[in-house]
DRENFILO-478390 format. One record per residue (C-alpha): residue in three letters; chain; x, y, z. Coordinates in steps of 0.001 Angstrom, whole numbers. Each point is the difference from the previous one (the first is absolute). Example, Ala and Ser with C-alpha at 12.3 -4.5 7.8 and 13.67 -1.06 7.14 Angstrom:
BEGIN
aa_ch_X_Y_Z
ALA_A_12300_-4500_7800
SER_A_1370_3440_-660
! end
This chain:
BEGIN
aa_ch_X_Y_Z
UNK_A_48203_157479_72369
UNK_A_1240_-1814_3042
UNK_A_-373_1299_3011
UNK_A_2044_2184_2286
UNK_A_924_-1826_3221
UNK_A_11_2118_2801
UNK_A_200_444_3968
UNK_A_-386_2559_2663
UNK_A_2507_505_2839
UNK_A_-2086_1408_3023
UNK_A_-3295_-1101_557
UNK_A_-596_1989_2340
UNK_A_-3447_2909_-230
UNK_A_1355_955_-3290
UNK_A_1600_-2486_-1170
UNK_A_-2967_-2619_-271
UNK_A_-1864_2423_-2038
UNK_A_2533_-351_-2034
UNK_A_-407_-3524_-474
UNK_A_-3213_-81_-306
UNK_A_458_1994_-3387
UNK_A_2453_-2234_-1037
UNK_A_-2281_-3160_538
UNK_A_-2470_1355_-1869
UNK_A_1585_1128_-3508
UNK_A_59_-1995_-2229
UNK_A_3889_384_-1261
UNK_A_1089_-246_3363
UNK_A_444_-3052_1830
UNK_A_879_284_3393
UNK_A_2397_-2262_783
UNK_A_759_960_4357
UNK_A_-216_2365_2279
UNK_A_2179_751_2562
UNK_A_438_1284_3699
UNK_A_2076_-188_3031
UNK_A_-3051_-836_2192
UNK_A_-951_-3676_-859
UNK_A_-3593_428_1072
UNK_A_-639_3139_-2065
UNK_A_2314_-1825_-3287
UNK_A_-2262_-3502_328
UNK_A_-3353_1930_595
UNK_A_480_2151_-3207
UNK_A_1590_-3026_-1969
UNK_A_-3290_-2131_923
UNK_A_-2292_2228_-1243
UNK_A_1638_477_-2979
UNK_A_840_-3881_-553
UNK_A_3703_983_-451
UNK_A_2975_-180_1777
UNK_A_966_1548_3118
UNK_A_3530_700_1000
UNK_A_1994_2005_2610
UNK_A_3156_80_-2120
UNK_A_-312_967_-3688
UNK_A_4096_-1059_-1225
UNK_A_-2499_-3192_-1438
UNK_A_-1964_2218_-2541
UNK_A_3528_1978_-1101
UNK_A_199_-1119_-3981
UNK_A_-3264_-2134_439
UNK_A_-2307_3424_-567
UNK_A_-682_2460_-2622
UNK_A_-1175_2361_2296
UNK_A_-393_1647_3790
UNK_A_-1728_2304_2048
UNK_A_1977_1380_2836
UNK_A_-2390_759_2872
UNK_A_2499_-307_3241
UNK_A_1287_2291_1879
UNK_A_1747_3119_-1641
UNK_A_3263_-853_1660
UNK_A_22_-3592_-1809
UNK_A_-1001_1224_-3532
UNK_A_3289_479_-1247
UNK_A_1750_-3619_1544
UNK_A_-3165_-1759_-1387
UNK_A_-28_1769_-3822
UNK_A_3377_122_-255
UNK_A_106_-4191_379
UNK_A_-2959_-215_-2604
UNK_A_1369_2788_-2615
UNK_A_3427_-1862_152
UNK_A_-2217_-3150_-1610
UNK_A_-1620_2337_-2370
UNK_A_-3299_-95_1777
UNK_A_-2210_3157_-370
UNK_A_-1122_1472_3382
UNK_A_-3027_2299_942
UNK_A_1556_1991_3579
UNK_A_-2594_1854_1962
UNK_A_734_3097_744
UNK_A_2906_1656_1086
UNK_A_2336_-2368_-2074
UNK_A_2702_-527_2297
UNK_A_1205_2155_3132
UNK_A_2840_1510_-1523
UNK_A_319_2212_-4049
UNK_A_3191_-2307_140
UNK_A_-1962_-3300_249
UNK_A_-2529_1365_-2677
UNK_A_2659_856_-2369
UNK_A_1843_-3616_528
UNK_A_-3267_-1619_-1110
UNK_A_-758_2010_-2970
UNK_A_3315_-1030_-1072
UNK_A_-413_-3284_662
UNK_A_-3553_-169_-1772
UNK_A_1867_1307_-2590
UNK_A_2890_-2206_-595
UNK_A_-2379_-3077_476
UNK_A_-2652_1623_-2181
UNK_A_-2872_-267_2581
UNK_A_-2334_2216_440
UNK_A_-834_2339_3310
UNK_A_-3445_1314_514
UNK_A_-487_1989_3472
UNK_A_-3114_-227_2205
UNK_A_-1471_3146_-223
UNK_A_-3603_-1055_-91
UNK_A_-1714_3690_23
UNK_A_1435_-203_-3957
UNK_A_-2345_-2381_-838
UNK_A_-3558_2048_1809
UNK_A_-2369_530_-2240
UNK_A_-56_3581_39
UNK_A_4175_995_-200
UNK_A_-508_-2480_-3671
UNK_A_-1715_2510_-1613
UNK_A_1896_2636_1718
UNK_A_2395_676_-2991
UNK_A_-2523_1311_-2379
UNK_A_-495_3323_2310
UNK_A_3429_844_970
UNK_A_2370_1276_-2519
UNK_A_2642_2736_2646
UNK_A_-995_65_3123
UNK_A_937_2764_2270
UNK_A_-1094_-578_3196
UNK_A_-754_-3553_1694
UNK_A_-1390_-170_4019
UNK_A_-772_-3700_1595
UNK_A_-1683_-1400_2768
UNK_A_441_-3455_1035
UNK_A_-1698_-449_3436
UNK_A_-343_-3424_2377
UNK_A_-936_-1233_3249
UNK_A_2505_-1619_1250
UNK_A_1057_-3445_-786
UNK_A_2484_-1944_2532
UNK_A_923_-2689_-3157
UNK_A_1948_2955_-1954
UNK_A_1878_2096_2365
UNK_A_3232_-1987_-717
UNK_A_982_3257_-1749
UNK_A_-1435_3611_-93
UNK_A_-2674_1632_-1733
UNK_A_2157_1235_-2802
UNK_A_769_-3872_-1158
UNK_A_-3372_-1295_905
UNK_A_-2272_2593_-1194
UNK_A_1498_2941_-1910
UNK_A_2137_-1630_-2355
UNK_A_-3245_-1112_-1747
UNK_A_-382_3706_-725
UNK_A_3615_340_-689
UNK_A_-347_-2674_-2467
UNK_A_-2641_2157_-2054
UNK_A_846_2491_417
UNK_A_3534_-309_-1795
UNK_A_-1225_-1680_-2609
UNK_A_-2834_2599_-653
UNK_A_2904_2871_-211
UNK_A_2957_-1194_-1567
UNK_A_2358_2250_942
UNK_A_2694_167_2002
UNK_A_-126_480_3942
UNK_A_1972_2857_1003
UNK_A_-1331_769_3477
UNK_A_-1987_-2086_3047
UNK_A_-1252_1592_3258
UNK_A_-1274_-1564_2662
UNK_A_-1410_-457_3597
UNK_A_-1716_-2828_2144
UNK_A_-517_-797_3580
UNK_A_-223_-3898_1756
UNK_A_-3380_-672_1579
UNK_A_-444_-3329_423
UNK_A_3111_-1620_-667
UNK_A_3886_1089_-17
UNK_A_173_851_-3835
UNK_A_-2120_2650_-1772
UNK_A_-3731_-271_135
UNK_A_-1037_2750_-1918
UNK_A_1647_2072_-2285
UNK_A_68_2617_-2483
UNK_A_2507_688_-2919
UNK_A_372_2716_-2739
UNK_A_1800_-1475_-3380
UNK_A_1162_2385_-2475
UNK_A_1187_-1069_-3327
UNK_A_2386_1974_-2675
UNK_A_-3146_436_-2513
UNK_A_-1552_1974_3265
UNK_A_-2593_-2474_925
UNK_A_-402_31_3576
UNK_A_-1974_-2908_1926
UNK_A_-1470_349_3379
UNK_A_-176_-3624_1281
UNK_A_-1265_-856_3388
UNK_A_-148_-3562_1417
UNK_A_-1712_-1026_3882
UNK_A_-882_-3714_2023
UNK_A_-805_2069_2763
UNK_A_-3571_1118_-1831
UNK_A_-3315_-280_1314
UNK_A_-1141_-284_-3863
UNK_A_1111_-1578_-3000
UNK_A_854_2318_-2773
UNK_A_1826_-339_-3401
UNK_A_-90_2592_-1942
UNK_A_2092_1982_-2923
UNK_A_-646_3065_-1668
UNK_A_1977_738_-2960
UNK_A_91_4098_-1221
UNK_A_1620_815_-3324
UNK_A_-1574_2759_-2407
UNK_A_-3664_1254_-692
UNK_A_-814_-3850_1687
UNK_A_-113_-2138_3874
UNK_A_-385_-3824_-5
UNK_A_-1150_-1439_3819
UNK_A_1069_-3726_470
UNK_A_-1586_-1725_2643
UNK_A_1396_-3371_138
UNK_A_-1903_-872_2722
UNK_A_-3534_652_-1865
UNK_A_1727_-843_-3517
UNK_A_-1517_3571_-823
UNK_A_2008_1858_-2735
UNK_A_-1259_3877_-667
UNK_A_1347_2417_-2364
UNK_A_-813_3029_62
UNK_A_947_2709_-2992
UNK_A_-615_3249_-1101
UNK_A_-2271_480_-2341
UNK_A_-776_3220_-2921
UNK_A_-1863_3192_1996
UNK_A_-1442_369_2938
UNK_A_-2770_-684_2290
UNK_A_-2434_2294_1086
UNK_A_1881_853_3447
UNK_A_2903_1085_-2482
UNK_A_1969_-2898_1139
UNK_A_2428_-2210_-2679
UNK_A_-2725_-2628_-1305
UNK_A_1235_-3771_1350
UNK_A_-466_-2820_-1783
UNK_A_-635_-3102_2441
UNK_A_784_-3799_-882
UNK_A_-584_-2000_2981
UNK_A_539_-3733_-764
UNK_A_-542_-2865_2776
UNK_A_1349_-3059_-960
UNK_A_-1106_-4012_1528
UNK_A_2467_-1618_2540
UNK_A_2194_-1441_-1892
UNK_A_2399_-2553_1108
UNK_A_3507_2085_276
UNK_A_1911_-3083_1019
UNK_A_-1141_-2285_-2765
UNK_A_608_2381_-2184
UNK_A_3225_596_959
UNK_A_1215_-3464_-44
UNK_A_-1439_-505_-3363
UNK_A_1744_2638_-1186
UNK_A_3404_-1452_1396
UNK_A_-1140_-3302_-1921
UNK_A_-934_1671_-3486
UNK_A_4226_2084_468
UNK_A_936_-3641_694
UNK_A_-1977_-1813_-3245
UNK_A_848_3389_-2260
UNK_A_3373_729_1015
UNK_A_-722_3865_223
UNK_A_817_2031_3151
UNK_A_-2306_-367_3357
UNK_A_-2400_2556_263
UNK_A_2189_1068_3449
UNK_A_3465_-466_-799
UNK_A_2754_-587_2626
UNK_A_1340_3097_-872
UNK_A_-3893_1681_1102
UNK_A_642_-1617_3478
UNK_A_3066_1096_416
UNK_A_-100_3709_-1042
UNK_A_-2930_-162_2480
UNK_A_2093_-1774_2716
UNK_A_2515_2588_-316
UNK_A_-2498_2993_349
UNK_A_-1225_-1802_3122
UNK_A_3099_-434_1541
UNK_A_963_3750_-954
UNK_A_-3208_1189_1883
UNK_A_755_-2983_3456
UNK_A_3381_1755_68
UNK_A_-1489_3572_154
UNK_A_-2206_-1428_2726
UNK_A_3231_-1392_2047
UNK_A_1704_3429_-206
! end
């Protein structure tokens, strides 16, 4: 099978780990990268013996395939150009500053039949792969995602930078529909939200507790999932997955007996995975394993809780 040509757009932190995983599968071939700085473009492209570019209009119908590592508020100019050439595009998260922009390129994707994934890498840990065995209705869902803070992502606030990970998951884990979002945050450090809490509440009555902070003195990423007679602890950070369930009698203090299964998995490589995953939608023409339509139901949650933040 020939192999998929492809490029990334942004080379900046990110981004080069992203083509770094290109350059090393063997059905990719990584054709360029690209970047508006010319010293950051040429010193990725050299290490990678490819080309390096600060305007990607050359690659439009001369790739299969993109990843889409600038910033958020170019996403949708730069996948727009490639999806109208039929190229498939991998967007880090959030998709594209606006639920309008999303929608336009899931349209798009569609009439050009190209395929979307979205970068939500915490899909691809270890531990939330084997998640789906324990959960079948969960009823109650609390997060923590805690940071130091980082000057490189404070281009937007915590919600869109942190908690829309969660978000992410957390939809996809409940599958109903979201009939009610609380929430509350204060600035520390910069002039959007640095920490915040929300409360989602969804029509099958689910309700998720999700907090997100940069402001942390720890780092901390953890989910616990609570449905009936059974509690499953992701730590994404550890790649620990523990599931705890209720077992027949009980134990000599009267208490329910609990059945433990604690499982800690190796550090696997998230990104890689993730791109090969893009790849094998691309060879097998099936849907990405995080659809446009994932990143934008998340986008819109995020933007639901920013605007309770604003009021």
């Amino acid at each position: 099978m020939a192999k998929i040509k492809t490029a990334v757009i942004g080379v900046g932190y990110l981004g080069k780990f992203h083509a770094q995983k290109y350059a090393a599968l063997d059905n990719s071939e990584l054709i360029a990268v690209v970047d508006a700085n010319p010293e950051t473009a040429k010193e990725i492209a050299d290490t990678l013996s490819v080309h390096g570019l600060t305007d990607y209009s050359s690659l439009l119908g001369n790739v299969d395939a993109v990843s889409i590592a600038a910033p958020t508020s170019l996403h949708y100019k730069i996948a727009k150009d490639f999806l109208e050439h039929g190229t498939h595009v991998l967007i880090e998260k959030p998709i594209t500053v606006t639920v309008e922009e999303a929608d336009e390129l899931i349209e798009l994707a569609k009439q050009n039949e190209a395929i979307i994934q979205v970068g939500f890498l915490e899909r691809f840990n270890a531990a939330i792969l084997k998640l789906d065995r324990a959960i079948t209705e969960p009823r109650f869902i609390e997060s923590h995602r805690l940071a130091p803070f980082n000057p490189r992502a404070n281009d937007v606030n915590v919600v869109l930078d942190l908690m829309i990970h969660d978000i992410d998951i957390i939809l996809n884990i409940v599958k109903s529909e979201l009939t009610a979002i609380r929430a509350s945050g204060a600035s520390v450090l910069t002039e959007t939200s640095d920490i915040v809490n929300a409360r989602l509440e969804f029509a099958n009555g689910c309700v998720a507790n999700v907090t997100a902070s940069r402001v942390s003195v720890k780092t901390e990423r953890k989910m616990r999932i609570f449905q009936n007679e059974s509690c499953a602890t992701v730590d994404f950070q550890n790649r620990g997955l523990y599931i705890y369930q209720k077992g027949e009698g009980l134990d000599e203090n009267g208490m329910p007996h609990i059945i433990a299964d604690e499982q800690s998995f190796e550090n696997n490589d998230a990104l890689m995975e993730e791109i090969k995953a893009f790849l094998n939608s691309i060879e097998t023409k099936t849907p990405a394993v995080v659809t446009g339509e994932d990143g934008r139901q998340a986008l819109d949650t995020a933007i639901q809780i920013s605007k309770l933040l604003s009021e």
